[in-house]
C-alpha positions in Angstrom: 0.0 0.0 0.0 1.4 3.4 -0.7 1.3 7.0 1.3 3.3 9.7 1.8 5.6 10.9 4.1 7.5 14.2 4.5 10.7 14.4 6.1 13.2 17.7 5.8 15.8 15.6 4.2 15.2 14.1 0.8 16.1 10.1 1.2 16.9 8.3 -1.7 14.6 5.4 -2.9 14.9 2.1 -0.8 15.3 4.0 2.2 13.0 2.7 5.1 11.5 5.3 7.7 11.4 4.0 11.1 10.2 5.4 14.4 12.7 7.6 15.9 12.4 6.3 19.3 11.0 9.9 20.3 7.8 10.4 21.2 6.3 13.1 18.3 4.7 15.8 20.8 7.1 15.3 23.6 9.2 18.8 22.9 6.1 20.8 22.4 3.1 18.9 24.2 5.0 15.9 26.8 1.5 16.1 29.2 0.0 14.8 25.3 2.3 12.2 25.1 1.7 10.9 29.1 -1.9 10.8 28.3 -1.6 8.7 25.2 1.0 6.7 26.9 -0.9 5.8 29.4 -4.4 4.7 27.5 -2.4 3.2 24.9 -3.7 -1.0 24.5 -2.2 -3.4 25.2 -0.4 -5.2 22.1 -0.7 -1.2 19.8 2.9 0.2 19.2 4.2 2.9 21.2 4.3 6.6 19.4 8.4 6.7 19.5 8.6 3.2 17.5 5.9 4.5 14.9 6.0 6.7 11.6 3.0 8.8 10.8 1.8 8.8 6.9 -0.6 10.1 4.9 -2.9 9.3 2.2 -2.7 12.9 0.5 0.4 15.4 0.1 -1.6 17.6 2.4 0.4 18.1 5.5 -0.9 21.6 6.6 -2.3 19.9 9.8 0.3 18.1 10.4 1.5 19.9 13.2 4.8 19.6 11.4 7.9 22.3 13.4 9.4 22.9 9.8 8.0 25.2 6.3 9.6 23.2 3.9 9.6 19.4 3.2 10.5 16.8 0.8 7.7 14.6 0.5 8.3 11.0 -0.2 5.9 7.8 -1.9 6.0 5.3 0.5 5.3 1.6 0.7 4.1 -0.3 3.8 4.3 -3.7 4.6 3.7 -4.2 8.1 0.3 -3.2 9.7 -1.7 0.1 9.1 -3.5 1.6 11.5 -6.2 4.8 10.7 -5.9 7.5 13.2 -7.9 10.9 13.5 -5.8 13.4 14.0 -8.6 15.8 15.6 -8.3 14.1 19.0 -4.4 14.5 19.4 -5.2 18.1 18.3 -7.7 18.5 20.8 -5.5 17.6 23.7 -2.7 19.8 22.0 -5.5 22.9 22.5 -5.8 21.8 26.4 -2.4 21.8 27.4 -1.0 24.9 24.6 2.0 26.4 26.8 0.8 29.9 27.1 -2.3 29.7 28.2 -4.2 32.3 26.4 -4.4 30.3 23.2 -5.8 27.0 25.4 -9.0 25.9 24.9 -11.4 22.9 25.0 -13.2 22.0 22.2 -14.6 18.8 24.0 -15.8 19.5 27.5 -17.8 16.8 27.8 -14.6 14.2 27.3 -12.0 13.1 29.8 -8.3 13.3 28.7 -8.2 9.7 28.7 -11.8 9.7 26.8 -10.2 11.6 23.6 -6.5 9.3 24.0 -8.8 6.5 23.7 -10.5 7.6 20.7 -7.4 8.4 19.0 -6.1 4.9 19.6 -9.6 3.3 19.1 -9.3 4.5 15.1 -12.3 6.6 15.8 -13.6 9.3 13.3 -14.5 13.0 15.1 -16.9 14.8 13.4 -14.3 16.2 10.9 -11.7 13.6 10.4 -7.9 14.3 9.6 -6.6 11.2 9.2 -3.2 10.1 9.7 -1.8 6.3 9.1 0.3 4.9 11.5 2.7 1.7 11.4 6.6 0.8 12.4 8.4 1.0 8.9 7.8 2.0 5.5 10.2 2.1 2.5 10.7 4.9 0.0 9.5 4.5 -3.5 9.6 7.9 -4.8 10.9 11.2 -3.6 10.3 14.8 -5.4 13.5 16.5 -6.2 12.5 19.8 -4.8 11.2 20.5 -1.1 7.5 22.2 -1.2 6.3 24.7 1.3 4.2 23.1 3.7 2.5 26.1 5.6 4.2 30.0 5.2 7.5 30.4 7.1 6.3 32.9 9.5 7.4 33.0 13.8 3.8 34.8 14.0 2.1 32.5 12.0 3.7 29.6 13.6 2.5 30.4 17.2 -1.1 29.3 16.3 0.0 25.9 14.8 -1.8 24.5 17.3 -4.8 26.5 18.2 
């Protein structure tokens, strides 16, 4: 099955993504990564060992660090698993450092209520969905890096809002 994949590098074909061993929020968002952590089930991969995918070149939402990418065709192999990136976002908007961009869009769920959604594969009412599994090998790669959201310190504060 094929996705995509944006790294800041540009890896050759044959190259295989593997999980970092770093948990993807724990710089900006660790109280995130506790939570899902904690409610993730037994026998699903931890975050650190995973690589996140897409179906689409569309990684606005991302809630990439970087402007510019190279984006990369993918093969899988091993187990995909769907994931709704809404639910991570909406514990991102509880814990947001400064706390006059925090906000709840989901009063009525626990913490551990939204994790488990997220883990459960479970669509919000407007699903971003992101693919998750341990390894996937490069197919295709562009030669140029594209812009994926403007390069702006401003702009960039609201990533997350």
């Amino acid at each position: 099955m094929y996705f995509y994949r944006v790294a800041r590098t540009r890896y050759e074909v044959g190259h295989v993504f593997k999980g970092s061993n770093k948990y993807p929020l724990q710089d900006r968002f660790p109280e995130v990564e506790t939570i899902l952590e904690r409610n993730r089930p037994k026998g699903k991969a931890n975050r650190a060992e995973s690589i996140y995918l897409r179906e689409d070149e569309d990684f606005s939402k991302a809630g990439l660090t970087y402007a510019k990418g190279f984006v990369h065709t993918v093969e899988t192999k091993d187990n995909v698993e769907r994931r709704d990136l809404v639910w991570t976002g909406i514990l991102q908007k509880r814990y947001f450092q400064d706390e006059r961009f925090r906000r709840d869009e989901c009063p009525g769920l626990s913490d551990d209520e939204v994790a488990k959604k997220w883990w459960a594969g479970e669509a919000s009412q407007s699903p971003d969905w992101e693919w998750i599994t341990e390894c996937a090998t490069v197919v295709a790669v562009g030669d140029d890096p594209i812009e994926l959201k403007p390069d702006s310190p401003l702009l960039n504060v609201f990533d997350h809002l």
